[in-house]
Every structure is written in C-alpha cells, then in structure tokens.
C-alpha positions as CSV (number, residue, x, y, z in Angstrom):
1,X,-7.7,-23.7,16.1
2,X,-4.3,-25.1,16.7
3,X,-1.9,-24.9,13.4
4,X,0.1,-28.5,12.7
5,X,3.3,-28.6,13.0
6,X,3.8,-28.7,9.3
7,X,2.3,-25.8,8.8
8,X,4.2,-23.9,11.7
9,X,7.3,-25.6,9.6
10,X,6.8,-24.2,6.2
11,X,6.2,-20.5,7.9
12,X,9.4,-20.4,9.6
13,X,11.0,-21.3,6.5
14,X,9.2,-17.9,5.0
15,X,10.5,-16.4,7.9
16,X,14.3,-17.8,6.8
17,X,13.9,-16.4,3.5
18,X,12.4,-12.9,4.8
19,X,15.6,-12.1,7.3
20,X,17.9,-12.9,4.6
21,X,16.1,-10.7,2.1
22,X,16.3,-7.7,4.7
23,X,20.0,-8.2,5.2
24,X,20.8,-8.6,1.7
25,X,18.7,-5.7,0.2
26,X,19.4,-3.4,3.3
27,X,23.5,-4.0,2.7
28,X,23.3,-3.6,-0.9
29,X,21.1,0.0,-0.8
30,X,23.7,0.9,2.2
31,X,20.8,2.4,4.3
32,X,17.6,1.1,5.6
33,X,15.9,-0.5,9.2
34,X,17.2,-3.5,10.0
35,X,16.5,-3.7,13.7
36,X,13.1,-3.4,13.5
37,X,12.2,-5.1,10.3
38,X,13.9,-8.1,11.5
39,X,11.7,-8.2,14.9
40,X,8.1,-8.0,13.0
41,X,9.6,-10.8,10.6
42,X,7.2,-13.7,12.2
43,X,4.0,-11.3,11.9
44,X,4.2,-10.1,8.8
45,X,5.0,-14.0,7.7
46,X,1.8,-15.4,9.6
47,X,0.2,-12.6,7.8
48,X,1.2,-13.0,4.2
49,X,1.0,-16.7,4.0
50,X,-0.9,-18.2,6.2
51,X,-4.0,-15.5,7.8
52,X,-4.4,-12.5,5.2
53,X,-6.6,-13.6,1.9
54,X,-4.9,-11.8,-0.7
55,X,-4.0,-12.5,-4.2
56,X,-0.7,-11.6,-5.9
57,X,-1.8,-11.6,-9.2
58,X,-4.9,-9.2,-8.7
59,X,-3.2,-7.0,-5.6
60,X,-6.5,-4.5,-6.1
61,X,-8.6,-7.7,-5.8
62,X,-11.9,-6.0,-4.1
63,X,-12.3,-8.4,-1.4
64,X,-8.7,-8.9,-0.2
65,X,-7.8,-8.2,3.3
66,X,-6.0,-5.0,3.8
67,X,-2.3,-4.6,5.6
68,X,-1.1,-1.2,6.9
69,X,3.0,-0.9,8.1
70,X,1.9,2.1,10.7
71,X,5.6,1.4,11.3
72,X,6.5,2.4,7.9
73,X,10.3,2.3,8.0
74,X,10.5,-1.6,9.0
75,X,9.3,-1.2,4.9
76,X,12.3,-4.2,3.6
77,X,10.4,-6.7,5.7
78,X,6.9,-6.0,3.7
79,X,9.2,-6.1,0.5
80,X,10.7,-9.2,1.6
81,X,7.1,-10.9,1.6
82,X,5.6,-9.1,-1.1
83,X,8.6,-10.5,-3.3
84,X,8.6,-13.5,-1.3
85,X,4.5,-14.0,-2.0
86,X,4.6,-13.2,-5.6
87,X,3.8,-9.9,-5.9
88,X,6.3,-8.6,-7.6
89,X,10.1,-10.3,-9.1
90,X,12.4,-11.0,-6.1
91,X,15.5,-9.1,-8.5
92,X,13.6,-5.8,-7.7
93,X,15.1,-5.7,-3.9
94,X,18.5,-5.0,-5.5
95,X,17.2,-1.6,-5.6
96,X,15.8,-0.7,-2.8
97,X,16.0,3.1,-1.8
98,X,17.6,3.3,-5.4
99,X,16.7,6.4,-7.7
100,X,13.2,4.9,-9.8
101,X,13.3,2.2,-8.2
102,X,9.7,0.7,-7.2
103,X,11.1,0.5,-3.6
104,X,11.8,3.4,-1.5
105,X,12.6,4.1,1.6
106,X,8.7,3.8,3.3
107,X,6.0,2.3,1.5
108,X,4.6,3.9,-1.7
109,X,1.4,2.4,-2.9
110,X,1.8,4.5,-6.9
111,X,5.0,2.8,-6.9
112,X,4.9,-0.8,-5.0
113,X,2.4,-4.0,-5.9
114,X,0.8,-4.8,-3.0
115,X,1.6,-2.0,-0.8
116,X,-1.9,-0.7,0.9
117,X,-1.1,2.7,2.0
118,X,2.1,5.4,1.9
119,X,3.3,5.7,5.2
120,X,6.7,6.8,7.4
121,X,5.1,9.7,9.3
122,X,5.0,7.7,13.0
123,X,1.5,7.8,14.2
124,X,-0.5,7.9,11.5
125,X,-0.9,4.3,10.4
126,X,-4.0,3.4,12.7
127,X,-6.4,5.8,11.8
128,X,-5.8,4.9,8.3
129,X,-6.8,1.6,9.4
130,X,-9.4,2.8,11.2
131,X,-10.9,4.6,7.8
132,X,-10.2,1.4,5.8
133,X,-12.0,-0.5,8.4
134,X,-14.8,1.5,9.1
135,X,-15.3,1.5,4.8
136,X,-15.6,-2.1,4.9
137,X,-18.4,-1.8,7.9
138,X,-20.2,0.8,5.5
139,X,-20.5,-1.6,2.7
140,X,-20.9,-4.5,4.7
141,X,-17.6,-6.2,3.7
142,X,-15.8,-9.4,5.1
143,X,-12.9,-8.5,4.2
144,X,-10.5,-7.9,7.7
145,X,-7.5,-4.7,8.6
146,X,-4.1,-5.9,10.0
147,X,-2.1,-3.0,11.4
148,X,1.2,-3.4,12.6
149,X,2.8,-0.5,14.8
150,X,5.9,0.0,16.9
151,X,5.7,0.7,20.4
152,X,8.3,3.6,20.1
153,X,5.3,4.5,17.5
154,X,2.4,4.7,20.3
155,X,4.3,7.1,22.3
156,X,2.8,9.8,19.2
157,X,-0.8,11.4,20.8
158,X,-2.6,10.6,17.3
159,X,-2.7,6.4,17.9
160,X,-4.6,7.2,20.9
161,X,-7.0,9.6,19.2
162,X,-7.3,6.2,16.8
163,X,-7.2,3.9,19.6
164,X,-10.3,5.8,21.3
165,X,-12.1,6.2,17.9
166,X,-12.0,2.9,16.3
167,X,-13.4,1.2,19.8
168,X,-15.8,3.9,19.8
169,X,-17.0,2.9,16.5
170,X,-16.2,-0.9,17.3
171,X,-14.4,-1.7,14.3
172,X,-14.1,-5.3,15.1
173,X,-12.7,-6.0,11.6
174,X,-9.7,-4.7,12.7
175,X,-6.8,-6.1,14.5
176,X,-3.7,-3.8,15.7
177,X,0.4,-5.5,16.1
178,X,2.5,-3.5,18.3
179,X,5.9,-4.9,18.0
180,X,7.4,-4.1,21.2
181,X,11.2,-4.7,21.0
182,X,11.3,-1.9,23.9
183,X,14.1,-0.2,21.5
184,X,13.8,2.9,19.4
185,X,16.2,5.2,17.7
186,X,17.2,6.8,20.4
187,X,17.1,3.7,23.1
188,X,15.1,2.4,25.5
189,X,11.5,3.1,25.3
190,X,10.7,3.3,28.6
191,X,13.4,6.5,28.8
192,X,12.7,8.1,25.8
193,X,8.8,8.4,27.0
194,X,7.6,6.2,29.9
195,X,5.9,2.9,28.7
196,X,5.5,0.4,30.9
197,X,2.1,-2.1,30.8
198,X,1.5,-1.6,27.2
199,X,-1.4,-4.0,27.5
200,X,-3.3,-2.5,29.9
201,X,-3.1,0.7,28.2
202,X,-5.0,-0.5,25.2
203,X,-7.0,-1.9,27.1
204,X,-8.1,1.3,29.4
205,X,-9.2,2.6,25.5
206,X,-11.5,-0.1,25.0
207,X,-9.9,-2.7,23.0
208,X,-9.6,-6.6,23.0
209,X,-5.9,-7.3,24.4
210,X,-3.8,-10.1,23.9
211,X,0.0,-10.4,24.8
212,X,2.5,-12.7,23.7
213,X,5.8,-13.7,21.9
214,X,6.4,-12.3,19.0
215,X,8.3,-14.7,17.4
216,X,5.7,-17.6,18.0
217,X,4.2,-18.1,14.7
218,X,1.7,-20.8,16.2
219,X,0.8,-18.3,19.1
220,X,0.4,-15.0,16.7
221,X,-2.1,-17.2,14.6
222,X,-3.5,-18.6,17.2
223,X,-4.2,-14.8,19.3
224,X,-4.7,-13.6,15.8
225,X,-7.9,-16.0,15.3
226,X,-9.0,-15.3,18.7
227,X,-8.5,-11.6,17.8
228,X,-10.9,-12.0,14.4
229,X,-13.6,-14.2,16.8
230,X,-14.0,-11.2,18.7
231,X,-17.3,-9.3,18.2
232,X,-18.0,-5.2,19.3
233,X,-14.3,-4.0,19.8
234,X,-11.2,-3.9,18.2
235,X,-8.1,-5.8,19.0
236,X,-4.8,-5.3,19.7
237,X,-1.7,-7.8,20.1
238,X,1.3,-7.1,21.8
239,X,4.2,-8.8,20.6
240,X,7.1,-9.2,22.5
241,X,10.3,-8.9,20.4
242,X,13.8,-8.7,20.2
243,X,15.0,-6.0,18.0
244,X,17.6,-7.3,15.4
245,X,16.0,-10.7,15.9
246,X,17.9,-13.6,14.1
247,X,21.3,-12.1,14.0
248,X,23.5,-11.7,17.2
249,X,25.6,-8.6,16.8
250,X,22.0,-6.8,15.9
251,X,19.9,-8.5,18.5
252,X,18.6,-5.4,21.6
253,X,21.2,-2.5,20.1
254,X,19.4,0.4,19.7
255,X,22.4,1.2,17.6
256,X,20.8,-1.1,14.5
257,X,17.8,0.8,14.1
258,X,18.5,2.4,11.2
259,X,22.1,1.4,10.0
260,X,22.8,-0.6,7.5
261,X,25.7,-3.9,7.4
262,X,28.4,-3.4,5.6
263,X,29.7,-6.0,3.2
264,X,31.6,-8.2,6.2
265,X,28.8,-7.8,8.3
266,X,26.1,-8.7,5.6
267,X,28.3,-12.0,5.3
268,X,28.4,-12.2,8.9
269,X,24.6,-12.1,9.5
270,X,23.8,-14.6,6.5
271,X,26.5,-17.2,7.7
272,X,24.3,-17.1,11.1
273,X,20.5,-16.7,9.6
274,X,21.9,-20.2,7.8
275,X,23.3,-21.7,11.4
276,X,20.0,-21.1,13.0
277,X,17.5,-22.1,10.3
278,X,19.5,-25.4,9.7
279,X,20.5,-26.0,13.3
C-alpha cells in the first residue's frame, strides 16, 4: 500500500528529531556509536511510529510486536525513539552510558522501558529473534519480530546458523534489516571479510529478499509490508546506507564508528541536521 505523502512527512520529521537526539546524548556521555546509529535512523523510525504495534504506556503489553537491535551498539538510536515514542522522559538521554543510569552502553531490558532483549555480543541478535518468533508460532500469536543487524554483524558464523534455522522452521513472522553502510570499525566490509552480494546470500539460506535504500521511509514500509505478506519463509531487507547519515564530516568514515563529537563538533552537526531538515 503506498503511504501519502503526509505521512512520509511526519516520519521524517521523527527521523529529524532521532539524529539530533544521537548527537546530543552521544556528545554529552563523551562515548557512544554515532556512525551506525545515525544510518538505521529511517528504520527504526518506520518501525516505531508508523509499522510496529506497540504501546508506551504498557511496554509488556502481550500482544505487542517485538524489536531486537542484533546491532546492539547503534543502542542511542533505539533510545532516541523510545524517548521520542513515549516510553520513557526525553531528560533521561542526558545520561546515557552514565553510572545508574537506565541507559547503558547496549541495550538492557532490567534497566530500559521498551527495550526487548540485552544485546552487544555481534551475532547473537537473530536467533533471539528466531526464539521470540518461533514462541509466537507456538501460541499462535499475531503479533510480528523486526530484527535489525549490521552487515559488519553477518560476517559472525552464528547469523547463518539463525539464517538456516529460522527458514527451516519458516518463521514468516519474522522480518530481518541489515543496515549495510559497507563500514565497520575497522573499515571497509568487503576487506575486513569478503561481502559482496549480500542479497543473494540470504537468499541461497532460504529467505524472502528485498533490497533497497535505506533512507527511503516510503520504500522500507512499502518492502516491509511486502515482507509481512509473505507466507512460508522469512524475510530479510537490505538497506543501503550511508554510515554517519545526516551529518557531512561523519558521512562513509569508518573513523565515526564508535567516537563521540566533541562540543564544536556536536554544534557543528546540529547546525547541519537543522540546514537539511528545513532546506
């Protein structure tokens, strides 16, 4: 179904208020992910307020669906939407990777409203999913599993053991995001461990395969809904991205993976995150 442009209006807005969350929170903790939370800013934003049914005030609402960060150090951009949604008051990203604060490094679920599952150890994240969505067959739930990995992430052997299990059990409440910015901590993907045609690897393991840009809100709903339509397989999207998306010094350097602004920069990045959602 194609989303109005109203609609498609309002998200990127979200997606606005998301970016400048991550820079401000990342700059005032003085460590953190920038690169890569900034490039899954427009999934996580279709997600949270427009596709996922979830409910702020009741986060342990039985029939919500279920988000898992595989990629569990691009954590400020779930925080940015879980403040940004309602979840819990925006003030509380001040302290992010702060001593008892409710927001740590990587996802804590005993600590953060709304988070589904602890995770930060690469390659874990899917067969999580995989558990959460094979539960949901059991019981005979509607209720759907987003996943969202990095493609630095499926270079680890246990997302394929996932991969290969959850179309084996054709967990078609499922659908997998690999954010592929082609950049990890230490550079290009494709030299750190060879990974060229991600899509027709996921497909070779049995899984629905879509591609396309990652920053599209209209074309993530649009593949996600095609995604959720499909019946006896799981399904995977691969988003193009562009690492340090929305801020130009960030944008494709490896070198913002995990490295914080400093207090110019921070200014820097919100002088140009307000340049491009007004221009």
């Amino acid at each position: 179904m194609e989303v109005d442009e109203k609609t498609i209006a309002v998200l990127e807005e979200k997606a606005w208020h998301l970016r400048e969350k991550i820079i401000r929170m990342i700059g005032a903790a003085g460590s953190g992910h920038p690169g890569g939370s900034l490039s899954a800013v427009e999934i996580v934003t279709a997600l949270y307020f427009h596709l996922m049914n979830h409910d702020p005030k009741n986060p342990d609402w039985p029939e919500r669906d279920r988000f898992v960060l595989c990629k569990g150090h691009a954590a400020p951009v779930l925080y940015a939407a879980l403040a940004e949604a309602g979840y819990f008051d925006p003030s509380e990203l001040d302290g992010l990777r702060k001593f008892g604060s409710i927001l740590q490094g990587h996802p804590d679920r005993k600590k953060t409203p709304g988070v589904e599952v602890s995770t930060g150890s690469l390659g874990q994240g899917l067969s999580i999913a995989n558990g959460i969505a094979l539960a949901g067959k059991l019981d005979g739930s509607d209720w759907r599993v987003f996943a969202l990995l990095g493609d630095g992430e499926i270079q680890e052997g246990q997302v394929w053991e996932a991969a290969m299990t959850a179309a084996h059990r054709s967990l078609d409440n499922l659908v997998a995001y690999v954010d592929n910015n082609n950049l990890q901590i230490d550079g290009d993907i494709r030299n750190v461990k060879g990974l060229d045609n991600i899509p027709a690897r996921w497909e070779a393991f049995g899984w629905h395969v879509q591609e396309i840009d990652g920053h599209d809100l209209a074309a993530i709903i649009e593949a996600t809904e095609k995604a959720l339509a499909t019946k006896g397989k799981p399904s995977v999207i691969v988003c193009r991205t562009v690492k340090g998306k929305g801020v130009s010094f960030m944008e494709n350097q490896a070198g913002w993976h995990g490295k914080a602004p400093n207090k110019e920069q921070v200014a820097e990045a919100l002088k140009q995150l307000a340049q491009r959602r007004d221009g």
